[in-house]
KEKE-3310 file (N, C-alpha, C; in steps of 0.2 Angstrom, whole numbers, plus 5000, padded with zeros to 4 digits):
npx = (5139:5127:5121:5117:5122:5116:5122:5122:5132:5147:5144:5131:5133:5141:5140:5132:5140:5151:5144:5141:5132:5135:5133:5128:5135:5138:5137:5144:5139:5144:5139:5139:5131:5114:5104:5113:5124:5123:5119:5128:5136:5130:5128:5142:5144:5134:5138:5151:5148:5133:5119:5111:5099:5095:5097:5091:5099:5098:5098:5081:5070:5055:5037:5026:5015:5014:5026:5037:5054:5069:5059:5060:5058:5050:5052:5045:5051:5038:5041:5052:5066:5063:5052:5047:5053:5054:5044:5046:5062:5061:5053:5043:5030:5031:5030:5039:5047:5059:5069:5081:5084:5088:5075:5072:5065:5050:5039:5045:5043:5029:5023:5030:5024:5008:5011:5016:5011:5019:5029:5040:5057:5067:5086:5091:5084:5077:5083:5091:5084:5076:5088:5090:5079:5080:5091:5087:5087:5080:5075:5074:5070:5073:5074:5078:5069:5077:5074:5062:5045:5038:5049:5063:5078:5097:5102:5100:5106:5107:5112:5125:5131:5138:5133:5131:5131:5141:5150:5152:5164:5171:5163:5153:5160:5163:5151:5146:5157:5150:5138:5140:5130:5125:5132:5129:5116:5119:5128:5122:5110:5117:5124:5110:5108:5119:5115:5102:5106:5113:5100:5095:5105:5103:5092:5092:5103:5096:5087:5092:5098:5089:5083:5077:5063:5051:5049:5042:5046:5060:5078:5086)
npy = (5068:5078:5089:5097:5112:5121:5133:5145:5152:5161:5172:5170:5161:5165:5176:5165:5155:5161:5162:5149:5138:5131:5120:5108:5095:5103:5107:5115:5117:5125:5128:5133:5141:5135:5124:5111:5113:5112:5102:5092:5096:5092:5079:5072:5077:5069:5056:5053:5057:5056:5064:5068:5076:5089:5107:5118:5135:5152:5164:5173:5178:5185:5182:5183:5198:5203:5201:5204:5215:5203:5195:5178:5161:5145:5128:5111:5093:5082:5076:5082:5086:5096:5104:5113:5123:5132:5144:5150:5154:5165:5161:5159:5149:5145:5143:5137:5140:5133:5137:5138:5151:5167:5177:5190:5204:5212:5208:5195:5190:5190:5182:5169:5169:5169:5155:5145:5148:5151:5157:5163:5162:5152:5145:5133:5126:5118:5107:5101:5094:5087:5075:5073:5068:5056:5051:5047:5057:5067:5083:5103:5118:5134:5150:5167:5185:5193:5201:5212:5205:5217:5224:5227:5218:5228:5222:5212:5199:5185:5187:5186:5174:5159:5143:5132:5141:5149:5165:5176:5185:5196:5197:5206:5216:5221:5228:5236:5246:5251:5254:5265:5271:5262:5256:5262:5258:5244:5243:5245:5234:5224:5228:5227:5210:5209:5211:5204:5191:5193:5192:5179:5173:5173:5166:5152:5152:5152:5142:5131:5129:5129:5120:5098:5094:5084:5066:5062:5073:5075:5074:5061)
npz = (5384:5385:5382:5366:5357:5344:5332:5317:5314:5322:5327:5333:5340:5350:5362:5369:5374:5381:5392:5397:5406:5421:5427:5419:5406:5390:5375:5362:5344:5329:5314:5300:5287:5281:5276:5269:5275:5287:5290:5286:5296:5308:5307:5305:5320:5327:5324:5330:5344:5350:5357:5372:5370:5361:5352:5339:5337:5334:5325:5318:5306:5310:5304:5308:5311:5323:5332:5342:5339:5346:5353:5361:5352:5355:5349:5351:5351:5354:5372:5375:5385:5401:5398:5405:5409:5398:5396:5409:5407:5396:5385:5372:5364:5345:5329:5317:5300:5288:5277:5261:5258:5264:5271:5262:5262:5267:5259:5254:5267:5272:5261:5264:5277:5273:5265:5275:5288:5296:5311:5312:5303:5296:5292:5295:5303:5304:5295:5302:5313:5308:5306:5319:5323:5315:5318:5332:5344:5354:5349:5348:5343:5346:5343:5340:5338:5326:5316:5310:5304:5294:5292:5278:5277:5275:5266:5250:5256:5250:5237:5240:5245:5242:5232:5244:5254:5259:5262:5249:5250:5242:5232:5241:5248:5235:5230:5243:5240:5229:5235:5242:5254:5260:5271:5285:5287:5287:5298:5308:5306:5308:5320:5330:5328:5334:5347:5348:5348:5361:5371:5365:5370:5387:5387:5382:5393:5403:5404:5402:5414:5424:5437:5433:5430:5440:5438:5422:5413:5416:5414:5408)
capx = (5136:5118:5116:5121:5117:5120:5121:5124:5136:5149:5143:5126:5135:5148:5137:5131:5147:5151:5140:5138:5130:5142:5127:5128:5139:5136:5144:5141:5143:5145:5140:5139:5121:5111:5101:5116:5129:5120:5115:5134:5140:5129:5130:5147:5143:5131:5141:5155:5145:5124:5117:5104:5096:5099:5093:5094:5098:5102:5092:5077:5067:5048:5035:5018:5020:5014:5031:5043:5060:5071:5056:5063:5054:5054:5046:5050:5048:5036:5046:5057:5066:5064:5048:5042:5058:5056:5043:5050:5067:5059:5055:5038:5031:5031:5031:5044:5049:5065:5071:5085:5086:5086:5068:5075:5058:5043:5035:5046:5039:5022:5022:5030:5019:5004:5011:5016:5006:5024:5028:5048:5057:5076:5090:5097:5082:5072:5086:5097:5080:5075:5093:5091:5074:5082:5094:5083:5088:5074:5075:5070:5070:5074:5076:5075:5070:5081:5070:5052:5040:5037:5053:5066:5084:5099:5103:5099:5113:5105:5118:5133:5132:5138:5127:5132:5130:5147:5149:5157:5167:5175:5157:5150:5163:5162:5143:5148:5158:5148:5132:5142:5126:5120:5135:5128:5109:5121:5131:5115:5111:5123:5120:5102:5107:5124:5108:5097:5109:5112:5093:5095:5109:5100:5086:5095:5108:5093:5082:5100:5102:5084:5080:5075:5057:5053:5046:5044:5051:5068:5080:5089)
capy = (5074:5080:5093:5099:5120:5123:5139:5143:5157:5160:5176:5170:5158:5170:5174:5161:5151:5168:5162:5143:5134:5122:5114:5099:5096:5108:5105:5119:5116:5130:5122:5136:5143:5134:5118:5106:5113:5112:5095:5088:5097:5089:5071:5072:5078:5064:5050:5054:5057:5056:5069:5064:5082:5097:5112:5122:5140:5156:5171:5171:5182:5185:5181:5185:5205:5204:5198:5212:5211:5199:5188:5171:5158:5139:5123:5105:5089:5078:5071:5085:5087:5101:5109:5118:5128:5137:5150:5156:5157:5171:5160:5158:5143:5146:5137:5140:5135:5132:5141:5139:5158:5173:5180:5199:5207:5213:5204:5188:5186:5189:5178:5164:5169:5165:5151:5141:5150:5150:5163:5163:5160:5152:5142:5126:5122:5109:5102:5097:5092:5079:5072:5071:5064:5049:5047:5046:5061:5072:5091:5108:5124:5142:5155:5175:5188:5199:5206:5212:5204:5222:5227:5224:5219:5231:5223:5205:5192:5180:5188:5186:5167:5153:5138:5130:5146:5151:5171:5180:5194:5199:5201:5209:5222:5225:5229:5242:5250:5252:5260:5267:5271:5254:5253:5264:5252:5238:5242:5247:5229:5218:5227:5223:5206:5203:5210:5198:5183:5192:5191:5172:5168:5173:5163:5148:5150:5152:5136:5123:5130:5128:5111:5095:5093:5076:5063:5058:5079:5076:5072:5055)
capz = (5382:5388:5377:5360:5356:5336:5331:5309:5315:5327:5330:5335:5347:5355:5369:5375:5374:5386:5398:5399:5413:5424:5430:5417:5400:5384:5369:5357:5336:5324:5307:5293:5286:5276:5277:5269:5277:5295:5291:5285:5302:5313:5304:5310:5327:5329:5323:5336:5354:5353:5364:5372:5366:5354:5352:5335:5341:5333:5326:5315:5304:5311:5299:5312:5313:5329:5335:5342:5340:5353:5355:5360:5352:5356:5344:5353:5349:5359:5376:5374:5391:5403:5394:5412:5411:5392:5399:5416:5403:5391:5379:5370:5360:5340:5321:5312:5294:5286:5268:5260:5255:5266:5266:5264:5262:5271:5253:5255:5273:5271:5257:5268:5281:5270:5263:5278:5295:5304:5314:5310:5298:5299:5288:5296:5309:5299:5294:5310:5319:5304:5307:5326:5324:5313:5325:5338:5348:5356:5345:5350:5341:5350:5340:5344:5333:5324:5311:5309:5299:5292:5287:5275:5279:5271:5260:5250:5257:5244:5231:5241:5246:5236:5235:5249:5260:5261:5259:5243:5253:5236:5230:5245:5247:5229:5230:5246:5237:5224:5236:5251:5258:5261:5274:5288:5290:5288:5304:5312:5306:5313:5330:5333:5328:5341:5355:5347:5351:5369:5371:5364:5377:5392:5387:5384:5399:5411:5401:5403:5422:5428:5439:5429:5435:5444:5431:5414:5409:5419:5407:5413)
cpx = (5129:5117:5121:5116:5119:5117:5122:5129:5140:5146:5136:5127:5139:5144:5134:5136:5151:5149:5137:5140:5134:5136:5128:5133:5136:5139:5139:5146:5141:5143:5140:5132:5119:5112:5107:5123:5129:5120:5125:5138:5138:5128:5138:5148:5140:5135:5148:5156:5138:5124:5112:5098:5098:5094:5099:5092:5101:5097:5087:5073:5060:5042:5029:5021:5017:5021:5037:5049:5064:5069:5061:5059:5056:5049:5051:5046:5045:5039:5051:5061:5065:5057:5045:5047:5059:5053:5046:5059:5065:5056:5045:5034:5031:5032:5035:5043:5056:5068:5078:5088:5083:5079:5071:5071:5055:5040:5037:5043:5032:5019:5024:5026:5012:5004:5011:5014:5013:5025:5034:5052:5066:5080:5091:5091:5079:5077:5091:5090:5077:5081:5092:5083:5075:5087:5091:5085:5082:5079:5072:5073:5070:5079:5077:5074:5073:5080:5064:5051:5038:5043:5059:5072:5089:5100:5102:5104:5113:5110:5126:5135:5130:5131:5126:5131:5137:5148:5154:5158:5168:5167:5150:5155:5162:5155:5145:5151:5155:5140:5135:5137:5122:5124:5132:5120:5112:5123:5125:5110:5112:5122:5115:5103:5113:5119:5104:5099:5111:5108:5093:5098:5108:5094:5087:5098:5102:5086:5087:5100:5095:5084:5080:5070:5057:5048:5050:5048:5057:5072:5085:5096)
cpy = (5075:5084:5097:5106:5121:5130:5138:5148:5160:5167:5177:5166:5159:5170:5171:5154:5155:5163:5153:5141:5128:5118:5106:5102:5100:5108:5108:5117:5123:5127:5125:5138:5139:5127:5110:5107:5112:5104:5089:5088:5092:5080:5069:5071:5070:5056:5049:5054:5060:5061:5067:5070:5088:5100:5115:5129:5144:5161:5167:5177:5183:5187:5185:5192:5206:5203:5206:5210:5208:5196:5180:5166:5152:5133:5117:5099:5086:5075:5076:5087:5092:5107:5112:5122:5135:5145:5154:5158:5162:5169:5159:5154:5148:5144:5141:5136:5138:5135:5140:5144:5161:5176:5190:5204:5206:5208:5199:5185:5184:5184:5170:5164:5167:5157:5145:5143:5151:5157:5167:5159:5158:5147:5135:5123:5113:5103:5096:5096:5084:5075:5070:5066:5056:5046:5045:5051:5068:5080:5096:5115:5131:5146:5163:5178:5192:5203:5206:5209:5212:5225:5223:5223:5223:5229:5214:5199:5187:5181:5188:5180:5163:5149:5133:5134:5149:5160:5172:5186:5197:5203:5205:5216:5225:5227:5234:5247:5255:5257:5258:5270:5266:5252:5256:5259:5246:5237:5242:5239:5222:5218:5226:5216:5205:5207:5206:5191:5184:5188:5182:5170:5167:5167:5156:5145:5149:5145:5129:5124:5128:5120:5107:5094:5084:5070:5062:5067:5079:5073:5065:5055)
cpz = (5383:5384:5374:5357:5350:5335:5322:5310:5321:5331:5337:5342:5353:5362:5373:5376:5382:5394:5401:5406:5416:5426:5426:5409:5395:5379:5364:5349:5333:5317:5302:5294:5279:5278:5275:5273:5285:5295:5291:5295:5309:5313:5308:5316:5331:5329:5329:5344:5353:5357:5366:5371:5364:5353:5347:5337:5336:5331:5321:5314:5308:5303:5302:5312:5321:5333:5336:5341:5346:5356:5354:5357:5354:5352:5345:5350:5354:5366:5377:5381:5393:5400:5398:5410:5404:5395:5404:5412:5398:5386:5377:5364:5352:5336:5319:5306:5292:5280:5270:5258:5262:5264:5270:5264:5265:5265:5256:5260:5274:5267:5260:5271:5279:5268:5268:5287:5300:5305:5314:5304:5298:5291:5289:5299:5309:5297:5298:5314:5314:5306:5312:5326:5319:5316:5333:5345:5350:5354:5349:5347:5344:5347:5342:5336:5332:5319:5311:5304:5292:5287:5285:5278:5274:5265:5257:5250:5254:5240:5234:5245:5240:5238:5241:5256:5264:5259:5253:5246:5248:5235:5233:5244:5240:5229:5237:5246:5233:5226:5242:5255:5260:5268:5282:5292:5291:5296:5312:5313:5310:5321:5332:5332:5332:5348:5356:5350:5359:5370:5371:5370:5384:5394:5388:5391:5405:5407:5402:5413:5427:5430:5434:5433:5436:5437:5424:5411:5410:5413:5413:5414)
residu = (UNK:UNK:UNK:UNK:UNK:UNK:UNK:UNK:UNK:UNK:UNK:UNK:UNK:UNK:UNK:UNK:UNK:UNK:UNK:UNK:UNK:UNK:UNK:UNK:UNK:UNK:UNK:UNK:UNK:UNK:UNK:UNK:UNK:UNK:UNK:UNK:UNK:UNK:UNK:UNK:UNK:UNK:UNK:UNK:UNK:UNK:UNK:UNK:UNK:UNK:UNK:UNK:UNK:UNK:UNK:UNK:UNK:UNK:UNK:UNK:UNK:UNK:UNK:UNK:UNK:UNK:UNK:UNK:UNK:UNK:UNK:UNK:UNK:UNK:UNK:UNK:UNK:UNK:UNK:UNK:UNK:UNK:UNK:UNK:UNK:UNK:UNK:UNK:UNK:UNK:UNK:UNK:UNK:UNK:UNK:UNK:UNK:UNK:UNK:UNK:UNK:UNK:UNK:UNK:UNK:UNK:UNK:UNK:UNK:UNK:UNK:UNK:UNK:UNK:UNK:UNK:UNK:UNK:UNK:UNK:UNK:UNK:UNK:UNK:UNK:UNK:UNK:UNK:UNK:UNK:UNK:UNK:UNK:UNK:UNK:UNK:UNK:UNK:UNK:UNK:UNK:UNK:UNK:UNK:UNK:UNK:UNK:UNK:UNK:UNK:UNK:UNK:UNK:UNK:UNK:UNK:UNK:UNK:UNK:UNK:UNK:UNK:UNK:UNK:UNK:UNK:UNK:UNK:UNK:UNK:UNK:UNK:UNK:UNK:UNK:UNK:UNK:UNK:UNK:UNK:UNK:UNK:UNK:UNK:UNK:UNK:UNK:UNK:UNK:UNK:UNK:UNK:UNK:UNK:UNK:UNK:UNK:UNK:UNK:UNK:UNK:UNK:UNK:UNK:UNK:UNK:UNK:UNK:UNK:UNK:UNK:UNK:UNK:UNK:UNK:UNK:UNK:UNK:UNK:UNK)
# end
Protein backbone atom coordinates (compact mmCIF):
# COMPACT_ATOMS: atom_id res chain seq x y z
CA UNK A 1 0.00 0.00 0.00
CA UNK A 2 1.58 3.48 -0.74
CA UNK A 3 -0.76 5.53 0.63
CA UNK A 4 -3.43 5.53 3.36
CA UNK A 5 -6.42 8.72 3.14
CA UNK A 6 -8.44 8.72 6.69
CA UNK A 7 -11.26 10.49 6.67
CA UNK A 8 -13.77 10.57 10.35
CA UNK A 9 -16.85 10.23 8.05
CA UNK A 10 -18.06 8.46 5.14
CA UNK A 11 -19.42 11.28 4.00
CA UNK A 12 -16.28 13.30 3.93
CA UNK A 13 -14.78 10.37 2.09
CA UNK A 14 -17.58 9.52 -0.48
CA UNK A 15 -16.06 11.75 -3.14
CA UNK A 16 -13.02 11.20 -3.22
CA UNK A 17 -13.36 7.30 -3.03
CA UNK A 18 -15.69 8.68 -6.48
CA UNK A 19 -12.64 9.80 -8.01
CA UNK A 20 -9.53 7.83 -7.00
CA UNK A 21 -6.36 7.92 -8.92
CA UNK A 22 -5.20 4.60 -10.75
CA UNK A 23 -1.84 5.93 -10.90
CA UNK A 24 -0.61 4.07 -7.63
CA UNK A 25 -2.41 1.96 -4.71
CA UNK A 26 -4.89 4.05 -2.25
CA UNK A 27 -6.46 2.45 0.55
CA UNK A 28 -9.03 4.74 2.16
CA UNK A 29 -10.01 4.20 6.20
CA UNK A 30 -13.16 5.64 7.67
CA UNK A 31 -12.50 5.63 11.42
CA UNK A 32 -15.32 7.43 13.41
CA UNK A 33 -14.90 11.16 14.89
CA UNK A 34 -13.07 11.76 17.60
CA UNK A 35 -9.51 11.49 18.64
CA UNK A 36 -9.91 7.75 20.38
CA UNK A 37 -11.84 6.34 17.89
CA UNK A 38 -9.45 7.73 14.97
CA UNK A 39 -6.63 6.50 16.77
CA UNK A 40 -8.15 2.59 17.58
CA UNK A 41 -9.01 2.47 13.73
CA UNK A 42 -5.80 3.29 12.56
CA UNK A 43 -3.77 1.10 15.30
CA UNK A 44 -5.50 -1.50 13.41
CA UNK A 45 -4.93 -0.35 10.05
CA UNK A 46 -1.28 -0.13 10.88
CA UNK A 47 -0.70 -3.35 12.48
CA UNK A 48 -2.09 -5.17 9.22
CA UNK A 49 -0.28 -3.28 6.06
CA UNK A 50 2.25 -0.09 6.93
CA UNK A 51 1.77 2.62 4.42
CA UNK A 52 4.48 4.01 3.51
CA UNK A 53 2.31 7.48 3.92
CA UNK A 54 -1.04 8.79 5.33
CA UNK A 55 -2.76 11.56 4.99
CA UNK A 56 -5.50 12.72 7.69
CA UNK A 57 -8.23 14.13 5.41
CA UNK A 58 -11.64 15.54 5.82
CA UNK A 59 -13.29 18.93 6.70
CA UNK A 60 -12.22 21.33 9.39
CA UNK A 61 -13.52 24.46 11.19
CA UNK A 62 -11.33 27.74 10.18
CA UNK A 63 -9.97 29.54 13.16
CA UNK A 64 -7.81 32.55 11.11
CA UNK A 65 -11.06 34.65 9.63
CA UNK A 66 -9.12 35.40 6.94
CA UNK A 67 -9.71 31.98 5.57
CA UNK A 68 -12.75 31.62 3.07
CA UNK A 69 -14.75 28.72 2.93
CA UNK A 70 -13.40 25.47 0.79
CA UNK A 71 -9.87 26.55 1.55
CA UNK A 72 -7.62 23.43 1.29
CA UNK A 73 -5.32 23.37 3.83
CA UNK A 74 -2.10 20.96 4.07
CA UNK A 75 0.51 20.48 7.49
CA UNK A 76 3.31 17.78 6.79
CA UNK A 77 5.83 16.19 8.36
CA UNK A 78 9.39 16.78 7.45
CA UNK A 79 10.52 14.20 4.33
CA UNK A 80 6.91 14.02 3.63
CA UNK A 81 6.70 12.84 -0.03
CA UNK A 82 5.56 14.58 -3.01
CA UNK A 83 5.58 18.23 -1.28
CA UNK A 84 6.12 20.13 -4.96
CA UNK A 85 2.55 18.77 -5.77
CA UNK A 86 0.28 20.21 -2.63
CA UNK A 87 0.28 23.77 -4.22
CA UNK A 88 -0.35 23.36 -8.05
CA UNK A 89 -3.35 20.79 -6.26
CA UNK A 90 -5.24 23.84 -4.42
CA UNK A 91 -3.91 23.38 -1.51
CA UNK A 92 -2.33 25.75 0.98
CA UNK A 93 0.19 25.28 3.99
CA UNK A 94 -1.47 25.73 7.46
CA UNK A 95 -1.47 24.72 11.56
CA UNK A 96 -4.05 23.04 12.76
CA UNK A 97 -5.00 21.72 16.32
CA UNK A 98 -6.93 18.89 17.39
CA UNK A 99 -10.03 19.22 20.05
CA UNK A 100 -11.88 16.61 21.28
CA UNK A 101 -15.19 18.76 21.17
CA UNK A 102 -16.68 20.45 18.15
CA UNK A 103 -15.65 24.15 18.33
CA UNK A 104 -19.48 25.39 17.51
CA UNK A 105 -18.90 28.97 18.07
CA UNK A 106 -17.52 32.14 16.53
CA UNK A 107 -16.40 32.59 20.59
CA UNK A 108 -15.16 28.81 20.82
CA UNK A 109 -12.88 29.50 17.77
CA UNK A 110 -11.57 32.68 18.53
CA UNK A 111 -10.74 31.37 21.77
CA UNK A 112 -8.86 28.54 20.19
CA UNK A 113 -7.54 30.85 17.83
CA UNK A 114 -6.01 32.72 20.62
CA UNK A 115 -5.01 30.03 22.58
CA UNK A 116 -3.06 27.88 20.01
CA UNK A 117 -2.19 30.44 16.75
CA UNK A 118 -3.67 27.58 14.41
CA UNK A 119 -5.56 28.44 11.62
CA UNK A 120 -7.99 25.13 11.70
CA UNK A 121 -9.37 23.36 13.83
CA UNK A 122 -10.35 19.41 13.41
CA UNK A 123 -11.09 16.20 15.68
CA UNK A 124 -8.90 13.01 14.70
CA UNK A 125 -5.74 14.84 12.98
CA UNK A 126 -3.24 14.86 15.88
CA UNK A 127 -4.16 11.85 16.89
CA UNK A 128 -3.69 9.55 13.76
CA UNK A 129 -0.27 11.59 12.80
CA UNK A 130 1.20 10.91 16.52
CA UNK A 131 0.41 7.23 15.89
CA UNK A 132 1.98 7.20 12.40
CA UNK A 133 4.90 9.11 13.72
CA UNK A 134 5.48 6.24 16.38
CA UNK A 135 5.24 4.00 13.68
CA UNK A 136 7.51 5.44 11.77
CA UNK A 137 5.23 6.44 8.87
CA UNK A 138 5.73 9.94 7.10
CA UNK A 139 1.96 12.05 8.12
CA UNK A 140 0.34 14.98 6.52
CA UNK A 141 -2.73 16.85 7.27
CA UNK A 142 -5.12 18.23 4.38
CA UNK A 143 -8.08 19.49 5.44
CA UNK A 144 -10.76 22.08 3.66
CA UNK A 145 -12.78 24.45 5.30
CA UNK A 146 -16.28 24.06 6.02
CA UNK A 147 -17.05 26.66 8.44
CA UNK A 148 -15.93 30.32 9.02
CA UNK A 149 -14.03 31.43 11.86
CA UNK A 150 -16.87 34.01 12.08
CA UNK A 151 -19.77 32.03 12.24
CA UNK A 152 -21.50 29.70 14.39
CA UNK A 153 -22.58 26.20 13.17
CA UNK A 154 -26.56 25.33 13.50
CA UNK A 155 -26.56 23.70 15.91
CA UNK A 156 -24.07 22.45 19.08
CA UNK A 157 -23.21 18.40 17.89
CA UNK A 158 -21.31 18.36 21.28
CA UNK A 159 -24.99 17.38 22.95
CA UNK A 160 -25.60 14.57 20.70
CA UNK A 161 -22.21 12.53 20.72
CA UNK A 162 -21.52 10.09 23.18
CA UNK A 163 -18.05 9.98 24.58
CA UNK A 164 -16.56 8.19 22.32
CA UNK A 165 -17.91 10.28 19.28
CA UNK A 166 -20.64 8.11 18.33
CA UNK A 167 -24.06 10.19 17.43
CA UNK A 168 -27.33 10.06 19.79
CA UNK A 169 -29.94 9.99 16.85
CA UNK A 170 -32.63 9.42 19.37
CA UNK A 171 -31.30 12.71 21.16
CA UNK A 172 -30.85 14.60 17.92
CA UNK A 173 -34.04 14.10 16.43
CA UNK A 174 -35.66 14.75 19.76
CA UNK A 175 -33.97 18.34 19.87
CA UNK A 176 -35.42 18.91 16.08
CA UNK A 177 -38.39 18.23 17.04
CA UNK A 178 -38.45 20.06 19.76
CA UNK A 179 -36.99 23.52 17.44
CA UNK A 180 -38.14 22.75 13.88
CA UNK A 181 -36.49 25.78 12.97
CA UNK A 182 -33.04 24.69 13.48
CA UNK A 183 -33.89 22.03 10.65
CA UNK A 184 -33.79 24.50 7.60
CA UNK A 185 -29.81 26.02 8.46
CA UNK A 186 -29.16 22.45 9.20
CA UNK A 187 -29.82 21.22 5.63
CA UNK A 188 -28.24 24.26 4.46
CA UNK A 189 -25.37 22.90 6.73
CA UNK A 190 -24.73 19.74 5.59
CA UNK A 191 -24.69 21.03 1.87
CA UNK A 192 -21.80 23.36 2.26
CA UNK A 193 -20.06 20.59 4.01
CA UNK A 194 -20.82 17.53 1.06
CA UNK A 195 -19.08 20.70 -1.44
CA UNK A 196 -16.49 21.28 1.08
CA UNK A 197 -15.34 17.54 0.71
CA UNK A 198 -15.92 18.03 -3.17
CA UNK A 199 -13.42 20.90 -3.00
CA UNK A 200 -11.24 18.37 -0.59
CA UNK A 201 -11.31 15.48 -3.31
CA UNK A 202 -10.20 17.51 -6.17
CA UNK A 203 -7.35 18.52 -4.20
CA UNK A 204 -6.26 15.33 -3.12
CA UNK A 205 -7.13 13.38 -6.37
CA UNK A 206 -4.88 16.03 -8.32
CA UNK A 207 -1.91 15.83 -5.23
CA UNK A 208 -1.88 11.50 -5.33
CA UNK A 209 -1.96 11.92 -9.57
CA UNK A 210 0.87 14.43 -9.92
CA UNK A 211 4.45 13.07 -10.88
CA UNK A 212 6.78 11.97 -7.98
CA UNK A 213 9.51 14.63 -8.33
CA UNK A 214 13.27 13.25 -9.00
CA UNK A 215 15.07 12.86 -5.63
CA UNK A 216 15.02 12.78 -1.99
CA UNK A 217 10.61 14.13 -2.49
CA UNK A 218 9.97 10.89 -4.84
CA UNK A 219 8.27 8.56 -2.63
CA UNK A 220 10.19 5.15 -3.18
Amino acid sequence: MAWLVCFALGMEARPFRARLPAAEPIEVLVTGMGPRRARLALEECLASAPPRAAIAAGLAGALDPRLPRFTVLYEADPGFPRMHAWTPAGAQPGRFTTQSRIASTAAAKAQLRAETGADAVDMESEALRDLCRRHQVPSATVRVISDLASEDIPLDFNRFLDPDGRWRWARLLASLARSPRCIAPLVRFQHCNRLAARHLASALVAFLAARPAAGPDAIA
